[in-house]
N, C-alpha and C positions, 0 to 999 in steps of 0.2 A: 714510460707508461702513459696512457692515453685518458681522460677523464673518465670513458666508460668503465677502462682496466679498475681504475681506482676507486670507483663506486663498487665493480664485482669485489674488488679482493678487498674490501674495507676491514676486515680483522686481521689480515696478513700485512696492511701498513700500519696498523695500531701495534700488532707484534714489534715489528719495524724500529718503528717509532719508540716505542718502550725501552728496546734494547740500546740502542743509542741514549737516547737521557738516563740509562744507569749508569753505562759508562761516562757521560758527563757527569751526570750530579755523585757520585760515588767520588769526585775528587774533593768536594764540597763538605762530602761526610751525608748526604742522604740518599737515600735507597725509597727506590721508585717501586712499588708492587703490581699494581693497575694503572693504565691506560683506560678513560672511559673514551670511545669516539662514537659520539652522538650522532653527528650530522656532520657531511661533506659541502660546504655552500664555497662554491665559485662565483668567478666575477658576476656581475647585474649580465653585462654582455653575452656570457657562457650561455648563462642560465633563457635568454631570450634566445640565442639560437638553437638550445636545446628543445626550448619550448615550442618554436615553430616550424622541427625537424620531427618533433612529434606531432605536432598539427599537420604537417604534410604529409605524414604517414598515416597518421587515419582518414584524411578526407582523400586518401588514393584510395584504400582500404575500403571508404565509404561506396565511392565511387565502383568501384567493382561491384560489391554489390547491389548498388541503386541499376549498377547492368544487367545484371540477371534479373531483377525480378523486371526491368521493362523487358526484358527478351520472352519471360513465362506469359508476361500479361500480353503480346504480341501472337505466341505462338497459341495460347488459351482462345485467342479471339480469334484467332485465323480458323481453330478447330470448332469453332462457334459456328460460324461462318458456313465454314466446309458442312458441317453439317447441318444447317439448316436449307443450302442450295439443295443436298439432297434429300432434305424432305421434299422439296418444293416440288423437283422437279419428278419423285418418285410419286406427285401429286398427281403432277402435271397427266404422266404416265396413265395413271388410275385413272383417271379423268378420261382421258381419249381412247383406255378400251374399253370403259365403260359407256362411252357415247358409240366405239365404233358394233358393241354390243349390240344396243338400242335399235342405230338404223338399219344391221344385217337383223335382226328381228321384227322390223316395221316391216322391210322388204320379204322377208316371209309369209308375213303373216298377209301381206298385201298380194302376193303370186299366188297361195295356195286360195285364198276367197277368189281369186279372176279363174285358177286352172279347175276348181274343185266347186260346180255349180250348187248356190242353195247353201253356203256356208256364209255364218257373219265372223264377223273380226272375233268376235268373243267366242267363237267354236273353237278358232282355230288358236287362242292364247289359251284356252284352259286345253288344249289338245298340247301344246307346247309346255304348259304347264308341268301336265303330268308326265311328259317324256323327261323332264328338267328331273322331275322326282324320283322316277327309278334310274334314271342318271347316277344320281346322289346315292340313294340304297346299293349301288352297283358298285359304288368307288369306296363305300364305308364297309361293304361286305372283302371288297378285295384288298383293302387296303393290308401293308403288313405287320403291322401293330397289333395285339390281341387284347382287344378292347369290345366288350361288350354295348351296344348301343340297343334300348330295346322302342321297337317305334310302332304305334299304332298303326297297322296297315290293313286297307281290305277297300269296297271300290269308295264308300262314304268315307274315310279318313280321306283319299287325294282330292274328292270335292271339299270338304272339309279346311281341307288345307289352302287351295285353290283357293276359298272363301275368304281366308284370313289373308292370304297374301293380296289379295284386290285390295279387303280393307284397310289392310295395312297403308297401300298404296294412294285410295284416296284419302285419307285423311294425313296421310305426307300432304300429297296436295294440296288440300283444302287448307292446312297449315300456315303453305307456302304465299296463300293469297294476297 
């Protein structure tokens, strides 16, 4: 039997053990009832290899898991990461079709004042303007969702509107200064 055996089966060597000193002490003339067995204490030596076979088995123990969570904090950060390139570059994106917006709109607005004599720049953006708007009423009428939208419309709402988007416009700018 192995010292772990003997720690598990600690009341089957107390039986054991019992049984044996009746049949000694019964020669003697006394009768044994009880066996108390408190505590199994092995050598100093035992007890120091036991102790750092258990110390070796929770800092393996530990170590497993001190590996996972640098594996989570590794993979959390990498998905950090990941997703912040593609905010970036979903920026980036924004950004240059909204620039390439601009100069195919400068270039319009710049060809039709040279081909369409007696036109200024500001005719021909509230004219782009308003084609941008029933654009919009055209896409929100067709769309396939059945959603109610109700919109002021008639020729003073698209000036109207036109108005508020310039001033929206300059005072971005003026902001900007």
């Amino acid at each position: 039997m192995n010292l772990d055996d003997l720690f598990e089966q600690k009341n089957d060597v107390a039986k054991a053990v019992l049984e044996e000193l009746e049949k000694v002490m019964a020669d003697y003339g006394y009768s044994i009832e009880h066996i108390l067995m408190v505590d199994i204490i092995p050598d100093a030596a035992v007890r120091k290899a036991m102790n750092d076979i258990n110390a070796a088995q929770r800092l393996q123990l530990a170590s497993v898991y001190k590996g996972e969570a640098e594996k989570i904090l590794m993979v959390k950060k990498a998905e950090a990461e990941a997703e912040a390139e593609a905010k970036y570059l979903s920026g980036v994106g924004i950004a240059k079709q909204r620039q390439a917006i601009t100069d195919g709109l400068r270039e319009n607005i710049l060809n039709f004042s040279h081909s369409v004599s007696g036109t200024s720049a500001k005719e021909v953006m509230d004219l782009i303007m308003v084609t941008q708007y029933f654009d919009t009423i055209k896409e929100l009428g067709d769309g396939s969702k059945n959603t109610t939208v109700f919109i002021p419309h008639g020729p003073g709402h698209v000036k109207d509107i036109s108005n508020q988007i310039r001033d929206g416009m300059m005072q971005a700018s003026s902001s900007n200064v």
